[in-house]
C-alpha positions, 0 to 999 in steps of 0.5 A: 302694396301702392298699386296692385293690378290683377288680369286687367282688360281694357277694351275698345270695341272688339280691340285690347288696350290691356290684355291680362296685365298683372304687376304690383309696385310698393309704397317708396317705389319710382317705377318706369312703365315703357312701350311703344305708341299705342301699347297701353301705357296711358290707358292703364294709367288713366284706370289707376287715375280713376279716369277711365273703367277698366273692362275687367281685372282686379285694381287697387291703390292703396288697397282701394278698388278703383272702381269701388272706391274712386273718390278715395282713390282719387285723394290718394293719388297725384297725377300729371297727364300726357298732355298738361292740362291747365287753365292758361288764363290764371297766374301761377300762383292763383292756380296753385291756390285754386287747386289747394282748394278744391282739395280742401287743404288747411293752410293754403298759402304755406303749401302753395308757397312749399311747391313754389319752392319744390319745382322751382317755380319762384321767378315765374309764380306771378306770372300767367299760365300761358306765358310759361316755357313748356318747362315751366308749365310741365312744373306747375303740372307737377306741383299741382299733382303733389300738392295735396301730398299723395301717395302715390304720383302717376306721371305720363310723359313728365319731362316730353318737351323740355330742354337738357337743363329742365330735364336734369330739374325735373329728374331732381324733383321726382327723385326727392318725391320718391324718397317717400311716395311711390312714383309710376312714370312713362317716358320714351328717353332711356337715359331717364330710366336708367337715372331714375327708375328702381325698376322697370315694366315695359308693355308691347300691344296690351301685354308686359313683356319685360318687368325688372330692374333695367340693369337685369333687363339688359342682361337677361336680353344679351344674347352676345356681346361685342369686345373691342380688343387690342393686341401688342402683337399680330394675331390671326382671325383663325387663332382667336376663331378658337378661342371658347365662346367666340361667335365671330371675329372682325379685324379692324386696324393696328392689331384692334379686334371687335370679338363677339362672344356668347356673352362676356368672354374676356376671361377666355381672350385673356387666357388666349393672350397667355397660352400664347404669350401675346400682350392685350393692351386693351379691352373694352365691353360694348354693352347692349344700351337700354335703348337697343333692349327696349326696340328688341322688346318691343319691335314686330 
């Protein structure tokens, strides 16, 4: 396993960030880790990045303890932090090499120049730091955490501040790094899970509460689910009432029904239609989105 976490416990004061976290995630994994403010996403996070000491629990990356072995750990692992650290006064290109270094890597300009290449940053690698766009400062983030060719990449809010068209850059970026490292990555944009992330872990107040792929997640958190239908003929509240698995009935316009079933109940309402000999134009599922499951997760 690339990351396996055993009954993790992180206290501040008499406070649980972590309280008895278990899950473990394998090598070519993207992993979206999910919750609220304050639920404990980036403390976990800064223990599997060697930052912070867990209180207690068994953690391993790449079958290292990260208390036992943090410097290896810390070889083995890319990590790109809430909030961006960079030294604002250096070129691009400068910093990246400056990092290379300090990880000792053979052929600095080639790697430099691959990264440069891989996030996009080729117009922008002579100028400073801190001229970039958000965007682009969250690219020279990235590079710098993939350029000693990690294992395994920690991203914490990754794409926090960009436009839609970086948005769709980054998501290309961190799925081609998928194909061969095991990516764990928060985000609070929905969209981005269901784009890129193989599976989901979302965490409420300290303790996961969901840990699946987000399609199951959403069906395992449909209680009932709406169809929008449309009938050629008028029909009563009363006759579709009846129909099995039928929860409640509303009537909108022009023969048009929103029917909500004890999950997916279309087979039953086109059964109705033919017993009764009346014509379903249409109908349409209303799935619960990602975003609706996530509140109801996480919400007191």
């Amino acid at each position: 396993m690339s990351i396996e976490v055993k009954n993790a416990f992180k206290y501040y004061g008499e406070q649980a960030a972590l309280n008895d976290v278990s899950f473990t995630i394998p090598s070519g994994e993207i992993v979206g880790f999910l919750g609220p403010n304050g639920a404990g996403k980036s403390t976990m996070m800064k223990i599997l990045t060697c930052f912070l000491p867990k209180s207690s629990g068994d953690i391993k990356v790449c079958d290292l303890d990260v208390e036992e072995h943090a410097i290896e750990v810390r070889k083995k692992v890319g990590y790109l932090p809430e909030h961006n650290p960079l030294y604002l006064d250096m070129y691009v290109k400068e910093y990246l090499s400056f990092v290379a270094g300090v990880y000792s890597l053979p052929n600095k300009a080639n790697r430099v120049k691959e990264m440069i290449d891989l996030v996009g940053l080729g117009k922008e690698q002579n100028k400073q730091i801190g001229a970039l766009s958000k965007g682009y400062r969250q690219r020279v983030g990235l590079a710098q955490a993939i350029i000693h060719d990690p294992e395994v990449l920690i991203l914490d809010e990754p794409t926090s501040g960009l436009d839609p068209n970086q948005l769709v850059d980054i998501r290309k970026v961190i799925l081609e790094i998928g194909k061969t490292k095991t990516v764990m990555l928060s985000t609070h944009i929905m969209q981005e899970v269901e784009a890129i992330c193989d599976r989901v872990i979302i965490i409420k107040e300290g303790k996961i509460v969901a840990d699946d792929s987000a399609k199951h997640i959403q069906q395992k958190n449909i209680q009932e689910q709406t169809i929008l239908v449309e009938f050629e003929d008028v029909v009563s509240k009363n006759q579709l009432s009846k129909i099995n698995g039928v929860i409640s009935v509303k009537e909108l316009e022009n023969n048009n029904w929103l029917i909500a079933g004890d999950g997916d109940i279309r087979k039953n309402i086109a059964r109705f239609g033919q017993e009764q000999n009346i014509l379903v134009l249409s109908m349409a599922l209303n799935e619960k989105s990602m975003e609706q499951v996530f509140k109801e997760l996480t919400s007191n």
